[in-house]
C-alpha positions as CSV (number, residue, x, y, z in Angstrom):
1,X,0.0,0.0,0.0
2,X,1.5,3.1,-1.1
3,X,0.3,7.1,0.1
4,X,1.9,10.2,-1.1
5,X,2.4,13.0,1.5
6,X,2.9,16.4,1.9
7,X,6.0,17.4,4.4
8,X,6.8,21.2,4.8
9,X,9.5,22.5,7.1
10,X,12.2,21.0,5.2
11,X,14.8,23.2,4.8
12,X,18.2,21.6,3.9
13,X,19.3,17.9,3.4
14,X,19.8,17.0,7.1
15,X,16.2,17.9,7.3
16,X,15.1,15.3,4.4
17,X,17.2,12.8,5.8
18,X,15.9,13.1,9.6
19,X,12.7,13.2,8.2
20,X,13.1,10.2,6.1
21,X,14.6,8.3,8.8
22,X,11.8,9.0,11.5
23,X,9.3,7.9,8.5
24,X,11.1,4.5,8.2
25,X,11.2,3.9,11.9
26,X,7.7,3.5,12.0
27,X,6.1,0.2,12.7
28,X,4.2,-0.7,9.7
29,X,5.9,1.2,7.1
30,X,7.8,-0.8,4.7
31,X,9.7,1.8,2.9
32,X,9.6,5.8,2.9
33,X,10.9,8.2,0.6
34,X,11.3,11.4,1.1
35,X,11.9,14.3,-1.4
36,X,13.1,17.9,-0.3
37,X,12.3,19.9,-3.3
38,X,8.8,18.5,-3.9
39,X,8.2,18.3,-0.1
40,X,6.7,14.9,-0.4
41,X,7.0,11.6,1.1
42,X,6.3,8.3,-0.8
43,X,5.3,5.6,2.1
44,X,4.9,2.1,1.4
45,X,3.5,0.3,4.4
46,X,1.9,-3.0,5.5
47,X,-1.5,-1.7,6.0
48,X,-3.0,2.3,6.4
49,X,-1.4,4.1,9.0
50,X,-3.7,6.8,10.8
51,X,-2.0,10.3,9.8
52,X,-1.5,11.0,13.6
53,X,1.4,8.0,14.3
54,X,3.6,10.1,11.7
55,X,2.4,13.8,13.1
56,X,3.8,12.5,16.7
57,X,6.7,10.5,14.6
58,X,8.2,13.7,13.7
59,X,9.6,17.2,15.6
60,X,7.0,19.9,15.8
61,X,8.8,22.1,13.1
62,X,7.5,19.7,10.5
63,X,3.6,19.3,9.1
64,X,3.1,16.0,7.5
65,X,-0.4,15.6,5.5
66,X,-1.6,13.3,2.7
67,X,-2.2,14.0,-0.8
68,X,-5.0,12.9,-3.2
69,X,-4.2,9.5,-4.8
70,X,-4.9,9.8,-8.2
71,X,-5.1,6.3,-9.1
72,X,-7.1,5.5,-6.4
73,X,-9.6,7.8,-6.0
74,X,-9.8,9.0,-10.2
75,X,-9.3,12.2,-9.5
76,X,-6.9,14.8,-10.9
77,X,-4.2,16.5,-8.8
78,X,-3.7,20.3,-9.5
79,X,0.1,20.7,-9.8
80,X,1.3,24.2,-8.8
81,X,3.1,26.3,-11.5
82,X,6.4,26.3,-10.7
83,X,7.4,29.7,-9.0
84,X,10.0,31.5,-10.3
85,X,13.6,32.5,-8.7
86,X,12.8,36.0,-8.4
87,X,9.4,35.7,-7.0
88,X,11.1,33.1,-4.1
89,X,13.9,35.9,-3.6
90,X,11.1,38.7,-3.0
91,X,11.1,38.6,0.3
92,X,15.0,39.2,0.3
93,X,15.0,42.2,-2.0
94,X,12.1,43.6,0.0
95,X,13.9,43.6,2.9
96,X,17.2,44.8,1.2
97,X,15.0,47.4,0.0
98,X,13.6,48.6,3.6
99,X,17.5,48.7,5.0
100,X,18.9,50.8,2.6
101,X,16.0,52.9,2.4
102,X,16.2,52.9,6.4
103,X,19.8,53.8,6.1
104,X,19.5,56.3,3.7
105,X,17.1,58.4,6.5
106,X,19.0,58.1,8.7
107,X,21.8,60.3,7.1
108,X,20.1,62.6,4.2
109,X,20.1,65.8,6.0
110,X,23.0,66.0,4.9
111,X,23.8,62.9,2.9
112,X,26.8,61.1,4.7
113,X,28.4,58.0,2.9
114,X,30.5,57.0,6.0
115,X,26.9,57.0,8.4
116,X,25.2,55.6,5.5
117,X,27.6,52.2,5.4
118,X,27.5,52.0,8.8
119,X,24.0,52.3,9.7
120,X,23.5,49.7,6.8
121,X,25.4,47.1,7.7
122,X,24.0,47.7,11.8
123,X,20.8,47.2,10.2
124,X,21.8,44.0,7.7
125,X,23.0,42.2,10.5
126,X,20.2,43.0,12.8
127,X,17.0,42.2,10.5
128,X,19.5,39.2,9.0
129,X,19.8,38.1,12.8
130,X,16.4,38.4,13.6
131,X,14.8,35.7,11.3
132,X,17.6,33.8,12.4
133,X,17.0,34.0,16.0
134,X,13.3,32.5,14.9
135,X,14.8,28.7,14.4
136,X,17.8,28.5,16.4
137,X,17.2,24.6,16.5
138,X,16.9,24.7,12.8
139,X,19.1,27.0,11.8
140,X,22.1,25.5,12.8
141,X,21.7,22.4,10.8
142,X,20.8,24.4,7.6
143,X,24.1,26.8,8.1
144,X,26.2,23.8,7.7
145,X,24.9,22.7,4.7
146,X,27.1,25.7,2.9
147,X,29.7,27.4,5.7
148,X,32.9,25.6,5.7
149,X,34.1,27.1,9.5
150,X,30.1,25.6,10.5
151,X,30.9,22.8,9.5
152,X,34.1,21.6,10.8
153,X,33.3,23.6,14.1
154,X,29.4,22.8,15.7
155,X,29.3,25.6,18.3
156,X,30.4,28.2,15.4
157,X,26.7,27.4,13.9
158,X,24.9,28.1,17.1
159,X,26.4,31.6,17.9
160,X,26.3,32.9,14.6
161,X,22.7,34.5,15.1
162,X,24.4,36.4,18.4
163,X,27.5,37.4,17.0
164,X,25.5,38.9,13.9
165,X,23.0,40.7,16.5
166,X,26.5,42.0,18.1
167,X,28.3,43.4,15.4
168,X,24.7,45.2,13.9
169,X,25.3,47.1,17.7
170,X,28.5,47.5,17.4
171,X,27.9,49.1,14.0
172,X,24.4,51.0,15.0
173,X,26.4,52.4,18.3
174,X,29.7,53.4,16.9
175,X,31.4,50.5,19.1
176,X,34.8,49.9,18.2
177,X,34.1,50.2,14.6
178,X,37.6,48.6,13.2
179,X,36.8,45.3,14.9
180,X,33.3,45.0,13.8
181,X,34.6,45.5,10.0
182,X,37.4,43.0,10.3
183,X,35.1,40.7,11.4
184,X,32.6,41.4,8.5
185,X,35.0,40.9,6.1
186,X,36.6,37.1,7.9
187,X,33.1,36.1,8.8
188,X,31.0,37.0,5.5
189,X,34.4,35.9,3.5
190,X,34.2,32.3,5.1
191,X,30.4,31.9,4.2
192,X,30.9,33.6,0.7
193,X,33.7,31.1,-0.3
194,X,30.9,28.3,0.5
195,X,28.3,29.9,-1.3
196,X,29.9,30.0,-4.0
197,X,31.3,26.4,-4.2
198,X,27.3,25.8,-3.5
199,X,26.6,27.5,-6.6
200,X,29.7,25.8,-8.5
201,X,28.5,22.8,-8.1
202,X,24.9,23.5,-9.1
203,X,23.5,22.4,-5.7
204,X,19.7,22.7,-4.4
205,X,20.0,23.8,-0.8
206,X,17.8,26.3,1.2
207,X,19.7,29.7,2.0
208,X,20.0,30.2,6.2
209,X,20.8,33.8,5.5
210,X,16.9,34.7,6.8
211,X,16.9,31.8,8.8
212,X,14.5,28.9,8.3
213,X,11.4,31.0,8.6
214,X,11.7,32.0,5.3
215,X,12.7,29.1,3.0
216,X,15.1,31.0,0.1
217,X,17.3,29.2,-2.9
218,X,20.9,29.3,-2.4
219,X,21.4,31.8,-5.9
220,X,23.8,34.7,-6.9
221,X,21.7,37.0,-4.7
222,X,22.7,34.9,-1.7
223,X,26.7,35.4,-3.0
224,X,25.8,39.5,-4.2
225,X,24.0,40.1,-0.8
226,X,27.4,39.0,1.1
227,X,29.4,40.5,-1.4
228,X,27.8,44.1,-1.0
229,X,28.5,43.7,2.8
230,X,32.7,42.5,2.3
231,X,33.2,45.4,0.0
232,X,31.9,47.8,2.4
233,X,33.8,46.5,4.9
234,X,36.8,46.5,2.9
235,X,36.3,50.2,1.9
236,X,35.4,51.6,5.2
237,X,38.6,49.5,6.2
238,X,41.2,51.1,3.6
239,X,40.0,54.9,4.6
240,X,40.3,54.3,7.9
């Protein structure tokens, strides 16, 4: 007997594959499959399975629920037109948008590039850490999937959220500003060298830089949003 299911939460490989090996350790189920970019589980099992053993099978940030069997049941299933990069990356520009607009306010009376800079990184890293700060369970796992130093060092993954919401103060407050841009421009250098071996190799992994709360492709936005943020580090670092 074999149901199709619909899993959403999923947010990297480590999430299929937990997923996929709670599903199997089910008594009953003979076989389950799961797949990240579809969000669907194929589950061959012995007899019908209430929906509620898998719901308690699985952690509380995934929602399992089945799908229409086609062949079973004669009816058709509507397949949802495929969205497109830029639409999935709207919430990112949006909130690009709002920080540099926020950051141009904040300085246009007169218009200082210096405060600008500053003020817009503060504010990248805070918004950035916020959405992070949503999942810290989850986002951890998903940060590893791309950030060499995450992955070869656990704890790294699990303050990253903090040490973003500390250098957006340091920046926002003036805080021993020549610190805060060297560490920019190691820390957003280490993830962009693994974002871009990511995009090398033509992977499909979810982008941690908003967290898990909003699930974004790992594209060249992901490796120009970073790369905005090193150079103006690197500038503010050379006229200092």
């Amino acid at each position: 007997m074999k149901h199709l299911y619909s899993v959403t939460g999923m947010t990297c490989n480590g999430c299929r594959n937990g997923v996929e090996q709670k599903l199997n350790a089910i008594p009953g189920v003979l076989s389950a499959k799961v797949d990240l970019e579809k969000a669907e589980a194929e589950i061959v099992m012995e007899q019908h399975i209430p929906l509620t053993v898998f719901e308690e099978a699985l952690p509380d940030k995934y929602t399992i629920s089945e799908k229409t069997n086609e062949k079973a049941t004669g009816s058709s299933i509507a397949i949802p037109a495929e969205v497109s990069e830029w639409k999935q990356l709207f919430p990112l520009f949006l909130i690009f948008g709002y920080i540099t607009v926020a950051a141009v306010l904040l300085n246009h009376n007169p218009f200082e590039l210096h405060g600008f800079m500053l003020d817009f990184m503060g504010l990248f890293y805070i918004v950035f850490s916020f959405f992070k700060m949503l999942d810290l369970k989850g986002f951890p796992e998903s940060f590893r999937m791309y950030d060499p130093l995450a992955k070869e060092v656990a704890v790294y993954a699990i303050i990253y959220p903090f040490l973003e919401t500390a250098l957006g103060l340091m920046f926002l407050l003036r805080f021993e500003i020549g610190i805060a841009l060297i560490a920019t421009v190691i820390i957003l250098g280490i993830t962009t060298i693994g974002v871009i071996k990511v995009l090398l190799d033509k992977k499909s992994i979810q982008c941690a830089c908003l967290g898990t709360a909003l699930k974004l492709p790992m594209t060249k936005a992901t490796f120009i949003e970073n790369s905005v943020m090193i150079v103006m580090a690197a500038y503010m670092l050379v006229m200092m």
